[in-house]
C-alpha positions as CSV (number, residue, x, y, z in Angstrom):
1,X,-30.1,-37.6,-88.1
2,X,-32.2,-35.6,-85.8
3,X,-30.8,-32.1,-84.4
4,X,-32.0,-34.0,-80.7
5,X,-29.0,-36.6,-81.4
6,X,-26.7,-33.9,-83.2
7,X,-27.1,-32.2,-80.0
8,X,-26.7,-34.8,-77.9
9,X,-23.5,-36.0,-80.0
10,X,-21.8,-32.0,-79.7
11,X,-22.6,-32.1,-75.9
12,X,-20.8,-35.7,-75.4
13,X,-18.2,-34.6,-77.3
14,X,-18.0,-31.6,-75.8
15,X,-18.2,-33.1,-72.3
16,X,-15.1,-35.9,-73.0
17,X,-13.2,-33.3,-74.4
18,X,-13.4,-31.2,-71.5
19,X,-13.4,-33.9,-68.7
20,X,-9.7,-35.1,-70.7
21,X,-8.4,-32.0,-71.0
22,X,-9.3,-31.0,-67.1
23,X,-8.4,-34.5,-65.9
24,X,-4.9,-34.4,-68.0
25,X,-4.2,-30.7,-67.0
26,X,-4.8,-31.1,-63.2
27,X,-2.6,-34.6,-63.7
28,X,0.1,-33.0,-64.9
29,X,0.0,-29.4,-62.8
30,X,3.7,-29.9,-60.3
31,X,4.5,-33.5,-61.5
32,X,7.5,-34.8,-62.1
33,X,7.4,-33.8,-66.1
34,X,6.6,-30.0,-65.3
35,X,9.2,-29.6,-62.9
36,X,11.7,-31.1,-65.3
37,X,10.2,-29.2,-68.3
38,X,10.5,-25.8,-66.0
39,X,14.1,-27.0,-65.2
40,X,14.9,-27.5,-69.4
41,X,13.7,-24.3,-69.8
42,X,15.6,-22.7,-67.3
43,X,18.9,-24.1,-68.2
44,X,18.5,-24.7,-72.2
45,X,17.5,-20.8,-72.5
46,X,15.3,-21.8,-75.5
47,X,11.8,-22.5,-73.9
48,X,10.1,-22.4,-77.6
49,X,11.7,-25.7,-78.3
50,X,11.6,-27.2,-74.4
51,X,7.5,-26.6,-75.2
52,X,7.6,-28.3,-78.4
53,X,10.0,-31.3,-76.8
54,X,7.7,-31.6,-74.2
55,X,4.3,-31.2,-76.0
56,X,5.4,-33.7,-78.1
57,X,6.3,-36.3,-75.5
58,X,2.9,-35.4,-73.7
59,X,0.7,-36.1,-77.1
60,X,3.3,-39.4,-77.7
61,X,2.7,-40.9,-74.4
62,X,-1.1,-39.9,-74.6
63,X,-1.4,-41.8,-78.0
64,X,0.3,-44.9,-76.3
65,X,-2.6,-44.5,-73.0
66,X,-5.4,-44.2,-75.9
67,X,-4.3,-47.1,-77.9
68,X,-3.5,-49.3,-74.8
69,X,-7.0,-48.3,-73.5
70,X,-9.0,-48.4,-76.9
71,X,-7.3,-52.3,-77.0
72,X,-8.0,-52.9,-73.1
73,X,-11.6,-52.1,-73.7
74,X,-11.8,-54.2,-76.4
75,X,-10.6,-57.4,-74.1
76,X,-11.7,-57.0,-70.7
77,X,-15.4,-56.4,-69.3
78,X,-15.9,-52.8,-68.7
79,X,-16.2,-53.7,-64.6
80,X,-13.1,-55.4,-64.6
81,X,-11.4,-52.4,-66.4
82,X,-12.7,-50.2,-63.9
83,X,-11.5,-52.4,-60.9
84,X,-7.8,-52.9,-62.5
85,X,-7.7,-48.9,-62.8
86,X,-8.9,-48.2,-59.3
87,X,-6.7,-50.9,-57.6
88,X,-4.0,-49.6,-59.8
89,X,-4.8,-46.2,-58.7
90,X,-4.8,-47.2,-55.1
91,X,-1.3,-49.0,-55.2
92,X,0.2,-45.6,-56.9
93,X,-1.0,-43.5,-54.4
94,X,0.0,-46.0,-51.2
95,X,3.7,-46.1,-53.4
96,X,4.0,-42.4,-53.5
97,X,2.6,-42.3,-49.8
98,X,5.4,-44.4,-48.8
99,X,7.8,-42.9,-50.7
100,X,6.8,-39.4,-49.3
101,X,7.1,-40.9,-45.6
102,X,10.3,-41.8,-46.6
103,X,11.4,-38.6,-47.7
104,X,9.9,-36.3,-44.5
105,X,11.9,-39.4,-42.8
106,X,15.3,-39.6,-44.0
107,X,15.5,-35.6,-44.3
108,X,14.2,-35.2,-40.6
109,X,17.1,-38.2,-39.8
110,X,19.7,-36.1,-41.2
């Protein structure tokens, strides 16, 4: 092995490591799972073991999203992968969207 592809190889690594952990941390920042992990915390007065609940549920449900992605890769085309996870990314967003409307709706209503 050449120190061009050991490079290359620390740089890609590097590079999907950082693109996760960026894409994952943004994801998560005043979600659902934080405000209910902030919530835990606040109530269960032991935030050592709300992070450890919580970290582990975040690295569980991650290993299910790697394992169902590592197996979707292996059965569908790459394009078609990448059109299921936009169009699925598109019907989340108009879902939340509604339900957002919904929300500003009913509380203005009221």
């Amino acid at each position: 092995m050449t120190s061009e592809q050991t490079s290359n190889e620390s740089r890609s690594f590097a590079a999907v490591l950082f693109s996760t952990f960026t894409t994952v941390f943004l994801a998560e920042l005043g979600d659902k799972t934080q405000l209910a992990t902030l919530l835990l915390s606040a109530q269960s007065g032991s935030p050592v073991l709300v992070f450890i609940g919580a970290a582990l549920a975040l690295i569980a449900s991650s290993l299910v999203g790697v394992l169902v992605g590592q197996w979707l890769a292996k059965t569908l085309p790459p394009e078609r992968l990448e059109l299921m996870a936009g169009l699925l990314m598109v019907a989340l967003g108009i879902w939340l969207g509604l339900q957002a409307a919904r929300s500003l709706w009913l509380s203005a209503a009221s």
